[in-house]
C-alpha positions in Angstrom: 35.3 75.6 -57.9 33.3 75.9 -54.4 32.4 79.5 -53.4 35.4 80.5 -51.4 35.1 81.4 -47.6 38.2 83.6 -46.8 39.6 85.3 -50.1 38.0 88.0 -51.6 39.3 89.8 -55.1 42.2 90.9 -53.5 43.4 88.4 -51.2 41.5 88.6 -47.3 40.5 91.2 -46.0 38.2 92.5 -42.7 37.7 94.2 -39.7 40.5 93.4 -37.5 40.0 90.8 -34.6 36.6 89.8 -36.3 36.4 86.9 -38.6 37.7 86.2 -40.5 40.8 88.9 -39.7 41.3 87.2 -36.5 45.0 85.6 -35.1 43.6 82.5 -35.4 42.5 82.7 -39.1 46.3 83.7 -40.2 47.7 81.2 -38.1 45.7 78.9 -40.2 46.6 80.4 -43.3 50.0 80.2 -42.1 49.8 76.2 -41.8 48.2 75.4 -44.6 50.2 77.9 -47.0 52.6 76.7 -45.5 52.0 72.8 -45.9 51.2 73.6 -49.6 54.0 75.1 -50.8 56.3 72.9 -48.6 55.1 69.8 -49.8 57.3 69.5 -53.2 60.3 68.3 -51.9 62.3 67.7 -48.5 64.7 71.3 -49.0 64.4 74.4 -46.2 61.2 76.3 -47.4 61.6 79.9 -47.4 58.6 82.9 -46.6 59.0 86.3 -46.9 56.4 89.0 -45.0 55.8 92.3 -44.9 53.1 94.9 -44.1 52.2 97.9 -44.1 51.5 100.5 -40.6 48.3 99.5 -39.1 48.4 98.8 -35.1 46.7 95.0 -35.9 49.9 94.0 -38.3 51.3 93.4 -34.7 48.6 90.4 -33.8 48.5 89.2 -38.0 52.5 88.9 -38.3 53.0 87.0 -34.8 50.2 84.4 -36.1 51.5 84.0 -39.5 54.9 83.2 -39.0 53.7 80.9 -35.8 51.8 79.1 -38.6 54.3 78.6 -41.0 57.1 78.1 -39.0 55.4 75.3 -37.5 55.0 73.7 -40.7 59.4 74.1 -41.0 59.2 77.0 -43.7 62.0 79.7 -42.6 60.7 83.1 -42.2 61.9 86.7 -42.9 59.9 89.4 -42.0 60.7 93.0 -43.2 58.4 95.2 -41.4 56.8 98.2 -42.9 57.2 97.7 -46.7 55.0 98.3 -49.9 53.0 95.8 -51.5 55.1 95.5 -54.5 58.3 95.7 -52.8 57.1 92.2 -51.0 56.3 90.8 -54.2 59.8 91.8 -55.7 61.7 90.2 -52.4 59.5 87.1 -52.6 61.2 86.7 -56.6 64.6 88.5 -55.5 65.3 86.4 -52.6 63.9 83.1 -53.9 61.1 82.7 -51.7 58.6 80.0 -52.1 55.9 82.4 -51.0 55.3 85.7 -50.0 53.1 88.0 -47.3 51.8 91.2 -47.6 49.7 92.1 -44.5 47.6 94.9 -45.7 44.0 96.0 -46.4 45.7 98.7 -48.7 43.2 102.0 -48.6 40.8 100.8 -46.2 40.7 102.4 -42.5 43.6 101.5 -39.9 40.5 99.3 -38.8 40.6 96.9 -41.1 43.4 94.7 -42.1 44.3 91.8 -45.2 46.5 89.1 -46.2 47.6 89.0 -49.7 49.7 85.8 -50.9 52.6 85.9 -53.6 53.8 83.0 -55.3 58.0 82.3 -56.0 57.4 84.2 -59.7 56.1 87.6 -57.5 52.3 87.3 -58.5 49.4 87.1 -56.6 48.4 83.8 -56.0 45.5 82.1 -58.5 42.1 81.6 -57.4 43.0 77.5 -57.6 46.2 78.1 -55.5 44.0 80.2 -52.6 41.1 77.5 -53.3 43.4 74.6 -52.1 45.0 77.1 -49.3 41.1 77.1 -48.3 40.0 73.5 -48.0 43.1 73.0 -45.9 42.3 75.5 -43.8 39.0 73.7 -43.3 40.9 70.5 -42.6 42.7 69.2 -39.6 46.0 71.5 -39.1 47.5 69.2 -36.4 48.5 66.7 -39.1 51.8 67.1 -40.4 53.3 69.7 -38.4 57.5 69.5 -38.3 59.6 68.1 -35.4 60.9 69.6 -32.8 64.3 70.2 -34.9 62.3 71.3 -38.1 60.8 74.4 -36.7 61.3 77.3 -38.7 63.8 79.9 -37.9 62.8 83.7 -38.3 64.8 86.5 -39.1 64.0 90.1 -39.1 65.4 92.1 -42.7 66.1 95.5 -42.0 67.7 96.1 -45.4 64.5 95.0 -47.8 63.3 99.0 -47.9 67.2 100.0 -49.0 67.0 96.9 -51.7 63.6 98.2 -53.0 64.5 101.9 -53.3 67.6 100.5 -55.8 65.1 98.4 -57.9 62.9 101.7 -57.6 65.5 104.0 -58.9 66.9 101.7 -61.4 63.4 102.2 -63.0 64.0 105.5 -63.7 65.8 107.0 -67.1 69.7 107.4 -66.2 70.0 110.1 -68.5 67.6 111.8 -66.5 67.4 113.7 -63.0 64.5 115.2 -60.7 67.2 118.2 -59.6 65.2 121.2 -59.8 61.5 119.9 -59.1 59.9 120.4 -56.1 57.8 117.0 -55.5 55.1 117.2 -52.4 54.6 113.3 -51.6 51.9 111.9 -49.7 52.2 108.4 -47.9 48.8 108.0 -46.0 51.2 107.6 -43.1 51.6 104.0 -44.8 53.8 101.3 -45.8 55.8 103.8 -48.1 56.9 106.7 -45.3 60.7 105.4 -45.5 61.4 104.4 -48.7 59.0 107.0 -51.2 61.0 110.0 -49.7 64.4 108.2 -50.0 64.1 107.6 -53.6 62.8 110.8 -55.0 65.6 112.1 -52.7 68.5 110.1 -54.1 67.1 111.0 -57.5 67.7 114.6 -56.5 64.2 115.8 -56.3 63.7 118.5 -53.9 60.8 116.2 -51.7 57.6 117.7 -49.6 56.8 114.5 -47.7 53.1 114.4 -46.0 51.5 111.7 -44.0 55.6 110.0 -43.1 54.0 109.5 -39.5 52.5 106.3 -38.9 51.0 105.7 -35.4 48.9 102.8 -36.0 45.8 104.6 -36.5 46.1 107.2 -38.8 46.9 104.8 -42.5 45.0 106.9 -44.9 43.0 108.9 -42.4 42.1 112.1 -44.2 45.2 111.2 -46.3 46.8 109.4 -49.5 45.2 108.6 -52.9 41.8 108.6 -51.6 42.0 111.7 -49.9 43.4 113.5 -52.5 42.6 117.0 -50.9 45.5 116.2 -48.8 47.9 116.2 -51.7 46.7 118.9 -53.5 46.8 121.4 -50.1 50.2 120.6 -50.0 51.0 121.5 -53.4 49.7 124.5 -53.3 51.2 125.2 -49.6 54.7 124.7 -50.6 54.1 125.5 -54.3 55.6 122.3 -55.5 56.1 121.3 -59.6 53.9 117.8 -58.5 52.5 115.8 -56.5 52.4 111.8 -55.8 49.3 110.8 -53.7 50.0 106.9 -52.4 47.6 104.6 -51.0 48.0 102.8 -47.4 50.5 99.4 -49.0 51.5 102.3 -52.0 50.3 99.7 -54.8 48.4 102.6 -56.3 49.1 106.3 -56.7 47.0 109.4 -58.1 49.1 112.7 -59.2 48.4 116.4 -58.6 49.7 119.2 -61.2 51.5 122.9 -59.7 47.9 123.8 -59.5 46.3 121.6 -57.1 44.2 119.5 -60.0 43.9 115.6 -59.8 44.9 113.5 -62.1 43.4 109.8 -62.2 44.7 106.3 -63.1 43.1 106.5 -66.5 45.2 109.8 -67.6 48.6 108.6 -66.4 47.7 105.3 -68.2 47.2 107.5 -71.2 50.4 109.8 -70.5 52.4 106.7 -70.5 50.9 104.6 -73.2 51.4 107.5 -75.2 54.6 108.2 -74.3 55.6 104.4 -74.1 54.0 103.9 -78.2 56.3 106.7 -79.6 59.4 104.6 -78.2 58.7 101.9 -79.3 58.1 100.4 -76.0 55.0 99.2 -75.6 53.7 96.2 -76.3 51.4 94.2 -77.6 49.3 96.6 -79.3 47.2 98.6 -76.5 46.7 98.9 -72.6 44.7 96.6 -70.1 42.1 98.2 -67.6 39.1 97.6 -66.1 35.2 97.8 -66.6 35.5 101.2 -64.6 38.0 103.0 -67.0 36.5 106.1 -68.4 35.4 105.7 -72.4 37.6 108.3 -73.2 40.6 106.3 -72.9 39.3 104.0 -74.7 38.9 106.3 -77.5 41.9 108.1 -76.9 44.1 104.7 -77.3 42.0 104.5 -80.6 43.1 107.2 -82.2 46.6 105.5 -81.4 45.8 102.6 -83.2 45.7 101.2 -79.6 43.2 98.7 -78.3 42.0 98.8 -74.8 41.2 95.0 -73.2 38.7 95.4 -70.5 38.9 92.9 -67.6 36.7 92.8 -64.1 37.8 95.3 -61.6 40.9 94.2 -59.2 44.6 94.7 -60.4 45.0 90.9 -60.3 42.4 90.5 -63.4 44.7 93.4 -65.0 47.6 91.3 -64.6 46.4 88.3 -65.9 45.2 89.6 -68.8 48.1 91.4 -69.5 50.4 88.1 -69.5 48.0 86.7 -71.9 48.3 89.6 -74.2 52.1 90.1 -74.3 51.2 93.5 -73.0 53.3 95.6 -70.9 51.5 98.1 -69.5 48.0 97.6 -67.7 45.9 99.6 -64.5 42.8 100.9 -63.2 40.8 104.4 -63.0 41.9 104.6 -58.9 45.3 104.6 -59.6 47.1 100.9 -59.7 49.2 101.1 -62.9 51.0 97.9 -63.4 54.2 97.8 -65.9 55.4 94.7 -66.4 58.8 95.3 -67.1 59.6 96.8 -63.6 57.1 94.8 -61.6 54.6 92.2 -61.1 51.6 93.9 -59.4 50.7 97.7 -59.4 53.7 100.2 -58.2 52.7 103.5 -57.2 56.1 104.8 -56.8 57.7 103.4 -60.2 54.7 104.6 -61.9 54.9 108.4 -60.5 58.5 107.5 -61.6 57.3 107.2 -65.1 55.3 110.4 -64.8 58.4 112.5 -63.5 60.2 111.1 -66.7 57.3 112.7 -69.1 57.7 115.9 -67.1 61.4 116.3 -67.5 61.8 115.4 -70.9 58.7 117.8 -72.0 60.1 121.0 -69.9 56.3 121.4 -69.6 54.4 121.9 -66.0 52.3 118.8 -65.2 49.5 120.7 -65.7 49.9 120.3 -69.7 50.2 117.0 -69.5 47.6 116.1 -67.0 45.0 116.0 -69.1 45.7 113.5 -72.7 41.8 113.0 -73.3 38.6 114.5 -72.2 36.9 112.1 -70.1 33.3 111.0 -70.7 31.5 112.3 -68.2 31.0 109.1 -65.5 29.3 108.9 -62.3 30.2 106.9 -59.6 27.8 106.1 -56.7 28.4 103.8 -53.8 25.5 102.4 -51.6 26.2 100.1 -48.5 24.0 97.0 -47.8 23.9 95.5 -44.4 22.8 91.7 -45.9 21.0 90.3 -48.6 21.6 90.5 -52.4 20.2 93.0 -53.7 21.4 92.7 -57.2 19.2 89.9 -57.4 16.2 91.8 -56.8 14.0 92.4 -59.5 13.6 96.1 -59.0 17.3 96.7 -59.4 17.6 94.9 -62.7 14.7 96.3 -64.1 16.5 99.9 -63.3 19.9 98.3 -64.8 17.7 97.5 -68.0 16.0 100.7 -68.0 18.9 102.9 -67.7 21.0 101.1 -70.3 17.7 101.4 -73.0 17.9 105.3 -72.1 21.7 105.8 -73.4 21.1 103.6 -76.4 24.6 102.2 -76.7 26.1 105.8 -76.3 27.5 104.9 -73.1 27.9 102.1 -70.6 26.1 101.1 -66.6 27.9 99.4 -64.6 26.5 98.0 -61.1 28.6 95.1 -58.9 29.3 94.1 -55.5 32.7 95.6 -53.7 35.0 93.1 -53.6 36.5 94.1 -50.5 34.0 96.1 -48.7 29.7 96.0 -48.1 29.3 98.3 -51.0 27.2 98.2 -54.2 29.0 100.2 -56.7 27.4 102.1 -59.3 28.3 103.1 -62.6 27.7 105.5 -65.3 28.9 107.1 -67.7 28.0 108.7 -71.5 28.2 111.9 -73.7 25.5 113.5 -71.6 26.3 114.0 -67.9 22.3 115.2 -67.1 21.3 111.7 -67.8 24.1 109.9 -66.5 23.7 111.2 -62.9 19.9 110.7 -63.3 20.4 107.2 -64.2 23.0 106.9 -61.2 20.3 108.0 -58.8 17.9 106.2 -60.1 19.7 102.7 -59.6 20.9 103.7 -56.1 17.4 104.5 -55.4 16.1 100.5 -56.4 19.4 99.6 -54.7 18.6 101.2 -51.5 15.0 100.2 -51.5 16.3 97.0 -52.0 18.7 96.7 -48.8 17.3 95.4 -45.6 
């Protein structure tokens, strides 16, 4: 397959109103989305789109839906909505694609387009290949007639649909009466519906960042600001807290005591949880390269096996429908469970944490931490151009540091999918060395960057 020109690891992404997050780019994907996946046969074609609170979603929609309705594909657009809810609509309402117009944890800056297919999963690389050549193509040809335009209509029940698939996850035996949950929605694509549900469950609900303006999505806010979460619980001394990200796809957790709890423990807490049940499957947990070693061991010592994929839930995913295994994430907080969803859920999977927490009668602070992590550093280093893995100072450093932790550990060093960023990676049984081999690689990294 050619290298691709739009879509990243995670669908496209950018700054907004530069290329390639411009009006005209999603009008294009519109049209030639919408030429593939209306090219099977001669029935009304159906799209489904929603996004999340950023002020550009209002130029991205308008060009998408020009796109495709040009093409004859009906739309339905449901306005501020979680990623995972749009994938569930896309299935539920027997769409022949789905939209989610996000760029997830980034700035309000920046904006995305993911793509679902009519099963609710992200798109494969082949599928967004062919999207991409004709993109590239001429996108006059084959437009409908002036009586096959697309109709659009606005659905402004698709957040009251998603909270009842939401809830429905949750044990009926069980209730949230009695806890005092602080909830943080980076003033995101979950400010309606997060609130509602723990509500309706009859949680007692804190809500922070329910404000959107357009510029404020995950500004000093949601999972990756967890500070914001943890202030809160300790402000209105809540039992938890549920840190979302800007399209709530991913979550972290906070105990009563203001401590953090990452992707890899509440994989852990559920896997656990999940194994003693009975109910998970196919013998172990899917993560990425970036989960911390001590899961892996902890799973171990389950009789558990953890598959390792590249980083990006979408990886997760696939390898999980491989493995006939139900349960699947990554270290920042996208937990995927594939008998509720078909991408990561940060709302059904803090639903799966409450559930632990009633049924033990325990604060989440005993159950935040299942295994002691290996100690791992993370380092990012932005690059203006260039390649600098390629350079021969950085792999010498890569080859140096992994000959220093002798196979008692792991170094991991890759290119951001999403963002200018090379990440860096380490992490073994002595934390000294690991942050001295984490500075050392950022330092051949940095002198490698123009």
């Amino acid at each position: 397959m050619s290298t691709r020109s739009y879509f990243g690891t995670d669908g496209i992404r950018g700054e907004a109103n530069v290329h390639p997050m411009t009006a005209e780019v999603a009008l294009r994907v519109g049209l030639a989305a919408g030429k593939l996946f209306t090219s099977v046969d001669d029935r009304r074609h159906l799209v489904v789109i929603g996004k999340d609170t950023r002020l550009s979603g209002y130029m991205l929609e308008p060009a998408l839906v020009a796109g495709f309705t040009s093409v004859g594909m009906d739309v339905r657009t449901f306005g501020p909505l979680p990623t995972p809810a749009v994938a569930m609509m896309t299935r539920s309402m027997r769409a022949d694609l789905g939209v989610m117009i996000s760029a997830s944890h980034n700035n309000f800056a920046d904006n995305g387009i993911k793509l679902f297919g009519p099963d609710g999963y992200k798109l494969s690389d082949e599928r967004e290949a062919e999207i991409e050549r004709l993109m590239d193509e001429g996108l006059q040809e084959g437009l409908a007639g002036p009586k096959s335009l697309g109709r659009v209509v606005r659905i402004d029940e698709a957040g009251a649909r998603y909270v009842e698939i939401v809830k429905a996850t949750f044990p009926k035996n069980l209730s949230l009466a009695g806890l005092r949950v602080a909830i943080d929605c980076a003033h995101g694509a979950a400010y309606k519906v997060a609130p509602t549900a723990l509500y309706e469950l009859g949680a007692e609900v804190v809500p922070v960042g329910v404000s959107p303006d357009g510029f404020n999505i995950n500004d000093e806010c949601g999972s990756t600001f967890p500070s914001s979460i943890a202030a809160a619980v300790r402000q209105y001394r809540a039992d938890i807290g549920i840190s979302l990200d800007g399209d709530a796809d991913r979550l972290v957790i906070c105990d009563e005591k203001g401590q953090i709890v990452d992707g890899d423990q509440i994989m852990a807490l559920i896997a656990a949880s999940w194994a003693a049940k009975g109910a998970l499957t196919g013998g172990g947990v899917v993560a990425t390269v970036m989960s911390n070693l001590g899961l892996e061991r902890f799973l171990a010592e389950r009789g558990l096996a953890l598959h390792r994929t590249p980083v990006g839930d979408r990886a997760v995913m696939v390898k999980m429908r491989e493995s006939g295994i139900n349960l699947g994430g990554e270290q920042s907080g996208h937990i995927i469970m594939a008998d509720f969803s078909t991408t990561g859920d940060g709302l059904i999977a803090a639903l799966q944490v409450l559930a632990e927490l009633v049924r033990s009668g325990k604060p989440m602070s005993a159950l935040a931490h299942q295994f002691h992590p290996v100690p791992q550093k993370l380092e990012n280093v932005r690059f203006a151009g260039g390649r600098p893995l390629e350079h021969s100072a950085v792999k010498s450093a890569i080859a140096e540091a992994e000959k220093r932790l002798n196979g008692a550990g792991r170094i991991l060093v890759r290119a951001s999918g999403t963002e200018p960023l090379i990440r860096i990676m380490a992490e073994g049984d002595d934390e000294k060395l690991v942050g001295q081999l984490v500075r050392e690689i950022a330092g051949a990294v940095k002198a490698a960057t123009p």
